[in-house]
C-alpha positions in Angstrom: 6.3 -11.8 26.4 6.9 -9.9 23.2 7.1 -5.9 24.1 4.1 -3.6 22.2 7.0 -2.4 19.5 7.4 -6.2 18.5 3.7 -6.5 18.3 3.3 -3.8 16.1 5.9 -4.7 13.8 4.6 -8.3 14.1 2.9 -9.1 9.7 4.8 -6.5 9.1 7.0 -6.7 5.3 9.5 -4.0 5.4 12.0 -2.7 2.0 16.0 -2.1 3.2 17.8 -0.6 0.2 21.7 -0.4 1.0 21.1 -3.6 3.0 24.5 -5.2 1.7 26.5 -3.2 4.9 26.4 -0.2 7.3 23.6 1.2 8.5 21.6 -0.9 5.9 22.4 -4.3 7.2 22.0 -3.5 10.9 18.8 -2.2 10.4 17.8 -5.4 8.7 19.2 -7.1 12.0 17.4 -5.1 14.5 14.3 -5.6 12.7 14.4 -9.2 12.7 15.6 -8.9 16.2 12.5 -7.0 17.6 9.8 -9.3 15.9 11.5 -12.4 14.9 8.2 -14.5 15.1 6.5 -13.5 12.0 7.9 -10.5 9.8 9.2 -10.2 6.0 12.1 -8.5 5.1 13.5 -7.7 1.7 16.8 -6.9 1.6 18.2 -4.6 -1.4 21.7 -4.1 -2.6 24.5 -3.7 -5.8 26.0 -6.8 -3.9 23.6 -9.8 -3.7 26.4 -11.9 -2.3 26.4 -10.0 1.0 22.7 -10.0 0.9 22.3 -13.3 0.9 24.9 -14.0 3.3 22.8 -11.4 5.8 20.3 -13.3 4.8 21.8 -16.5 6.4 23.0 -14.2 9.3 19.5 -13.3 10.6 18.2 -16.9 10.4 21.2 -18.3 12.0 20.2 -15.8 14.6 16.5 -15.2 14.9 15.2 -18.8 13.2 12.3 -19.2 10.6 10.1 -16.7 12.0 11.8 -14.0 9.6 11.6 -14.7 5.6 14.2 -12.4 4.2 14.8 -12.1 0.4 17.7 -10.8 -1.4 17.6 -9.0 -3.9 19.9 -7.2 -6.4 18.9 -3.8 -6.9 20.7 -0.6 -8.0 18.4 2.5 -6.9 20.8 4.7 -9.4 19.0 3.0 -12.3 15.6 4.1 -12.7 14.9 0.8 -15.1 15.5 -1.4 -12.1 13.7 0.3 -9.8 10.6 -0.1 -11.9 10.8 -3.3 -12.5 11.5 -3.7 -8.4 7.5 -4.3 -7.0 6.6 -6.3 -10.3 10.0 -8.9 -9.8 8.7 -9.6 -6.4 7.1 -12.6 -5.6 3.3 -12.3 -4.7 4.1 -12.9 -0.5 6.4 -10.2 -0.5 4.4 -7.0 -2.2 2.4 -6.4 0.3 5.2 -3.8 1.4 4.1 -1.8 4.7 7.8 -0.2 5.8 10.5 1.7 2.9 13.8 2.2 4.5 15.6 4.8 2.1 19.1 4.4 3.0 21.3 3.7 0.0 23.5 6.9 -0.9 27.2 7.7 -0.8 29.4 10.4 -1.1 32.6 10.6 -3.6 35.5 12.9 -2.8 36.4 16.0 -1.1 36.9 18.1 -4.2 35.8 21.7 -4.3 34.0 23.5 -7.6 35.8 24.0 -10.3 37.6 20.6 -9.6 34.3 18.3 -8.7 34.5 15.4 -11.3 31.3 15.0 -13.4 31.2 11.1 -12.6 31.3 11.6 -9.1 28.8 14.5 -8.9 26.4 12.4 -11.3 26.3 9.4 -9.1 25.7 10.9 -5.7 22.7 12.6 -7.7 21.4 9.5 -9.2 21.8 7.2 -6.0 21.1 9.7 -3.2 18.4 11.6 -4.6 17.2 10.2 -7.7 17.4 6.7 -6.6 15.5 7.5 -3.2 12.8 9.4 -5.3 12.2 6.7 -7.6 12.0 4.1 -4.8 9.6 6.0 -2.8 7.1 6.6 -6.5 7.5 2.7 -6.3 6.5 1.7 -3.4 3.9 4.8 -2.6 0.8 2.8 -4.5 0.8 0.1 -2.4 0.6 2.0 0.6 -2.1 4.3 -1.1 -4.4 1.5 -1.6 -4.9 0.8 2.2 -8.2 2.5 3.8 -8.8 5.8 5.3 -6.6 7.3 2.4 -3.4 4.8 2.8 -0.9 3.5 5.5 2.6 3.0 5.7 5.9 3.8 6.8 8.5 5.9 4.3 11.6 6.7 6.7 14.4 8.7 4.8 17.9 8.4 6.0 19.4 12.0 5.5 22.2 13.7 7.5 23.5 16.5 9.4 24.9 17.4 6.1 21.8 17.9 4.7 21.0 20.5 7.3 24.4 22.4 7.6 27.1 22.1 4.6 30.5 22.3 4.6 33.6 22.6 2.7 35.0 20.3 0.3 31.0 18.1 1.0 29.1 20.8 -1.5 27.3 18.2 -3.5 26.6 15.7 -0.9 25.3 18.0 1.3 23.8 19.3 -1.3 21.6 16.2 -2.1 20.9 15.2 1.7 19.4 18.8 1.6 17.2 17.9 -1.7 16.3 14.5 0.1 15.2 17.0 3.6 12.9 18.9 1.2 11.7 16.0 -0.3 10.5 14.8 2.7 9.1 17.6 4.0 6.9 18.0 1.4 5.8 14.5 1.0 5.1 14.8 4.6 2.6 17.7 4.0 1.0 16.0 0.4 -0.1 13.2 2.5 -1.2 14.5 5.7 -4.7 13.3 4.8 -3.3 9.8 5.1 -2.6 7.4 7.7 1.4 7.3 6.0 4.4 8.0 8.1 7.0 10.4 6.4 10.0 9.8 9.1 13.3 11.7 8.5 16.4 10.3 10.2 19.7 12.1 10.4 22.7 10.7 11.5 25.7 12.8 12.5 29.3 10.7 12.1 28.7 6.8 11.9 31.9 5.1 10.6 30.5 2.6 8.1 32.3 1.9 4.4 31.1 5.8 3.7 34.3 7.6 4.0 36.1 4.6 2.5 33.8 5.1 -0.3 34.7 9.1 -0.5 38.3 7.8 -0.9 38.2 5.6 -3.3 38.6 2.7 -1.4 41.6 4.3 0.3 41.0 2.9 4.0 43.9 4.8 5.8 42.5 7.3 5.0 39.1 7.0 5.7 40.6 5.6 9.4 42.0 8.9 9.8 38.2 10.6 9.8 37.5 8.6 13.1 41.0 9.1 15.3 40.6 10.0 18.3 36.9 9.9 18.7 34.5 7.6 19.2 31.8 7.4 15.9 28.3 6.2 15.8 28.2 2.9 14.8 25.5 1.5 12.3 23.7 -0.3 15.1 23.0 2.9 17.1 21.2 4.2 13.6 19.1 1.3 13.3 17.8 1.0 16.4 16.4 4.5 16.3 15.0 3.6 12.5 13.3 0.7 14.0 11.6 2.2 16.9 10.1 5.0 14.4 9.1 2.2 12.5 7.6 0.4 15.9 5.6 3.3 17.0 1.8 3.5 17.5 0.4 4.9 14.2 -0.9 7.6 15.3 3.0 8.8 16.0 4.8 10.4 13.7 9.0 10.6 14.6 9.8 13.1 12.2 12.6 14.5 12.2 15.7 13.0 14.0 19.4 14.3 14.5 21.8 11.7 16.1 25.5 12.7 17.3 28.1 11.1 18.8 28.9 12.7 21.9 32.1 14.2 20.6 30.0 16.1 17.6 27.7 19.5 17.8 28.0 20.2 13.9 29.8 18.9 10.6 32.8 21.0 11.5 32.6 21.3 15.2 34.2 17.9 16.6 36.2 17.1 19.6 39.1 14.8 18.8 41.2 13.3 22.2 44.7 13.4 21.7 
């Protein structure tokens, strides 16, 4: 017997962006888990390779009862995040779930010494990118009755709520993507759409190898001696906000690992 989460989600055609890895591409997999009999998934990414090998993932697990389609999308340019909802085919725009979750973070550089390139691309992909997204996807939604229906849920960060050193511009965008959602939240209140907020604490994904420059003994480092989130612990919690009764709204959501009260404040064993 499918549980009332499954049922909800059941007809359902739900937007990843960032699908390609981390958080992204478990969340794809949980959703396809929890409704596998009849559910549309399109599944966004720089790298269509690893989309389309996801792809094969979930209906090498799950079967037919999923349709997922890759496709190759970079939210950092507004040109191909227009073109996004008119590219799709006509099964697939009838979009009822937006998973925001691209974004990265590059360096540990303090001003004066933040690069330009660096500063301009967490910008364009972590706030930019997730603004655009949501203006492309928010008509279809708004065309529903009683004022529009439909799930936007944000993936932010602690960082967006308390910053820290040598993090000053990627905190400072998870903060302008908090705002953002805030007061989305409020402009639509009239409206049967979800504004959701989740905010992980430490996950260890390809982010901090990312903010190294592909330097993975160093990113290793972040996570000795403790035990992170994984990407799998996020997207369960994105998929039951997404699995709710309509009527419920999840927020706002902070998830730590046990070892983690704050940015700064983290046990490590050892």
């Amino acid at each position: 017997m499918a549980s009332a989460q499954a049922k909800r989600l059941e007809g359902k055609t739900i937007v990843i962006t960032g699908a390609s890895s981390g958080i992204g591409k478990s969340t794809a997999k949980e959703f396809a888990r929890t409704s596998p009999k009849d559910l549309k998934l399109i599944v966004t990414a720089r790298r269509v390779d690893s989309l389309k090998q996801l792809a094969q993932e979930i209906k090498d697990e799950v079967g037919d009862g999923v349709k997922v389609l890759p496709v190759k999308l970079d939210v950092s340019n507004p040109e191909e995040v227009k073109n996004f909802v008119p590219s799709l085919p006509d099964e697939f725009k009838d979009i009822n779930v937006l998973v925001n979750n691209a974004g990265l973070v590059k360096g540990v550089a303090r001003a004066p010494d933040i690069a330009a390139e660096d500063l301009d691309i967490m910008f364009s992909t972590n706030v930019t990118g997730l603004i655009n997204m949501t203006q492309a996807i928010l008509p279809i939604f708004k065309k529903r009755e009683d004022g529009g229906r439909g799930d936007i849920i944000n993936i932010g960060s602690i960082a967006g709520r308390e910053p820290y050193p040598g993090g000053s511009i990627y905190c400072a965008t998870k903060a302008a993507i908090r705002s953002f959602t805030d007061a989305l939240r409020k402009e639509l209140i009239a409206t049967r759409i979800r504004v959701i907020e989740i905010d992980p604490g430490q996950v260890e994904t390809e982010f901090s190898v990312v903010r190294f420059y592909g330097d993975k003994k160093k990113a290793d480092a972040v996570y000795e001696g403790c035990e992170p989130l994984t990407p799998d612990d996020i997207a369960e919690v994105i998929v039951f906000a997404a699995g709710r009764r309509e009527n419920v709204v999840i927020a706002d959501t902070l998830i730590f690992p046990s070892h983690q009260a704050s940015p700064t404040a983290v046990h490590k064993k050892g």
